[in-house]
C-alpha positions as CSV (number, residue, x, y, z in Angstrom):
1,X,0.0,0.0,0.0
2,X,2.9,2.8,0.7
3,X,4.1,1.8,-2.9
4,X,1.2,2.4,-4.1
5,X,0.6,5.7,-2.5
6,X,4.3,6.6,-3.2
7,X,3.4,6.4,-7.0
8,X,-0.1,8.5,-6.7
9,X,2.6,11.4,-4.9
10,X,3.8,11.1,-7.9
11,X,1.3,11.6,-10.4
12,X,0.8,15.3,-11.2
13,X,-2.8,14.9,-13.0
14,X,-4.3,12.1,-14.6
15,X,-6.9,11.8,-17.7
16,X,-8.2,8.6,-19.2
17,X,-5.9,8.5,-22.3
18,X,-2.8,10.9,-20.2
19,X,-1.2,11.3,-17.2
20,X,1.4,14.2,-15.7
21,X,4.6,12.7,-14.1
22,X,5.9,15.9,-11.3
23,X,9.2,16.8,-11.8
24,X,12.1,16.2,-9.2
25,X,15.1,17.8,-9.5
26,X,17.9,16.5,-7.1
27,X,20.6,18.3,-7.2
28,X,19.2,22.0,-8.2
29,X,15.6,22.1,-6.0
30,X,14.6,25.5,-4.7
31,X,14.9,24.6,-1.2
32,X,18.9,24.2,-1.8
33,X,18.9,27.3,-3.7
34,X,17.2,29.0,-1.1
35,X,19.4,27.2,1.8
36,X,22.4,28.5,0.0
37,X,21.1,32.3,-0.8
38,X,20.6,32.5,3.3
39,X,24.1,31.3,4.1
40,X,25.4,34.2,2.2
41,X,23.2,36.5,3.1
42,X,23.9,36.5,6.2
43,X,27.6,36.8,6.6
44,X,27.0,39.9,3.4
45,X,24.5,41.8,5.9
46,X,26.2,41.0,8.9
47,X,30.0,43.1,6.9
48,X,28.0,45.5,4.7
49,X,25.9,47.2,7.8
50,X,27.9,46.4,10.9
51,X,31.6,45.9,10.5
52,X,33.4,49.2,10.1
53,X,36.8,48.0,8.6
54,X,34.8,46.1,5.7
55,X,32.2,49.4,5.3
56,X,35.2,51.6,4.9
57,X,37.2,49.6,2.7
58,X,34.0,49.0,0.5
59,X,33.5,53.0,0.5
60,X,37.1,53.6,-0.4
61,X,36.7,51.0,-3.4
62,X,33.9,52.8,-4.8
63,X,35.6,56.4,-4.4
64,X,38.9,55.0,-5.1
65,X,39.5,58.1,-8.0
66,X,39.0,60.3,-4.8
67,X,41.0,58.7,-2.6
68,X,43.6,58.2,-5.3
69,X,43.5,62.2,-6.0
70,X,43.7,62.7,-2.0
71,X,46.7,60.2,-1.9
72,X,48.4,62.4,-4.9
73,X,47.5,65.6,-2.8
74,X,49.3,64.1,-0.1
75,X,52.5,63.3,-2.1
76,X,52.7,66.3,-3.6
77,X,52.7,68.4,-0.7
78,X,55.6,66.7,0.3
79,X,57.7,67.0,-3.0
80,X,57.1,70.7,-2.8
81,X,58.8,70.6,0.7
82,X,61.5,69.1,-0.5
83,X,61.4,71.5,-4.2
84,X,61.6,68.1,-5.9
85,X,59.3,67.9,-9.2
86,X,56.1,65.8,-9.0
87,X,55.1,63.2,-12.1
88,X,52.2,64.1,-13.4
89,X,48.6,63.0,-12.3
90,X,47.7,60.2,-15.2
91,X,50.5,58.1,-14.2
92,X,50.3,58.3,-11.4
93,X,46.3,57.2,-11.5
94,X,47.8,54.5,-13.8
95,X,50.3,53.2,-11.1
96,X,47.6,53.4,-8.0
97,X,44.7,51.5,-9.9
98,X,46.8,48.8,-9.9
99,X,46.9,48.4,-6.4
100,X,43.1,48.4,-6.1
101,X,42.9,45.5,-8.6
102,X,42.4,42.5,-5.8
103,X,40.6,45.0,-4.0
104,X,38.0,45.5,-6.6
105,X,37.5,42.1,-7.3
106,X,37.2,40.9,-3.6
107,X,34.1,43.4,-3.4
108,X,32.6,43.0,-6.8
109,X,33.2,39.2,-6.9
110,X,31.6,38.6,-2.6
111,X,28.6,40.9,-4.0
112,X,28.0,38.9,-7.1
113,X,28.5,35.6,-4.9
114,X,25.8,36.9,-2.9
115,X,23.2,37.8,-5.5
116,X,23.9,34.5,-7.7
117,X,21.8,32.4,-5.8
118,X,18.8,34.6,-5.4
119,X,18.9,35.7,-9.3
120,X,18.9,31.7,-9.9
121,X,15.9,31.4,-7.7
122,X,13.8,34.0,-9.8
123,X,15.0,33.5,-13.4
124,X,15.6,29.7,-13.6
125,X,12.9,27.9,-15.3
126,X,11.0,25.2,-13.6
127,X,10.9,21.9,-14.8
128,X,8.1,20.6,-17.3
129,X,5.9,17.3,-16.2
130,X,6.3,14.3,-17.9
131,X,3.2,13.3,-20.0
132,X,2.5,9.6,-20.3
133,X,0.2,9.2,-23.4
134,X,-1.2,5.6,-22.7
135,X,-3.6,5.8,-25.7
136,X,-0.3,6.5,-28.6
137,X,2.2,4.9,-25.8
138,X,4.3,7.7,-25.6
139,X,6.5,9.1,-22.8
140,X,7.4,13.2,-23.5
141,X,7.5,16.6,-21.9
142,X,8.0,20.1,-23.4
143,X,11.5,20.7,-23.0
């Protein structure tokens, strides 16, 4: 009897000549998907809204051509003491974008780590039933 009621779980609808087979996906269900989105989300609100170090770095990546012009400020004030000439801005820029590389990727690349889960929970299609056709005796679905 739980064979038998194992099999009607199973069966999505049923017709006299047809009947839908439901879908399970093992290895990509929602609930995963879902499990997976929390973990990150967790540890991505718990740095972006209470850790100060990660808020600051993450503001000084996004207005790294200020803090680069600041940093230049800085220098240049100094070669002036010392009536030594400055190179110029641009490659300068060029040298210190460098350095913000790893730095850019670390906070691009957790953010999009973050939002992949939840952007596969809304755009990935579900799964079409399986249509037994006992009348033609075929076995088909959409995809």
């Amino acid at each position: 009897m739980r064979l038998f009621d194992a099999i009607t779980k199973s069966i999505k609808t049923y017709a006299d000549n047809t009947l839908d087979i439901k879908r399970f996906a093992v290895l990509f269900q929602k609930l995963n998907l879902y499990i997976i989105g929390i973990c990150l989300l967790i540890p991505a609100v718990w740095f972006n809204f209470f850790d100060e170090n990660f808020i600051n770095k993450r503001s000084n990546i996004f207005n790294y051509k200020e803090e680069i012009r600041s940093s230049y400020e800085d220098m240049r004030s100094g070669y002036e003491f010392r009536k030594k000439s400055m190179p110029p801005y641009d490659s300068y820029f060029k040298n210190m974008v460098k350095r913000y590389n790893t730095d850019f990727i670390f906070i691009y690349g957790g953010m999009a780590i973050t939002v992949l889960p939840w952007l596969l929970i809304l755009f990935w299609p579900a799964g079409a039933p399986i249509r037994v056709d006992r009348k033609n005796g075929l076995i088909y679905t959409r995809q």
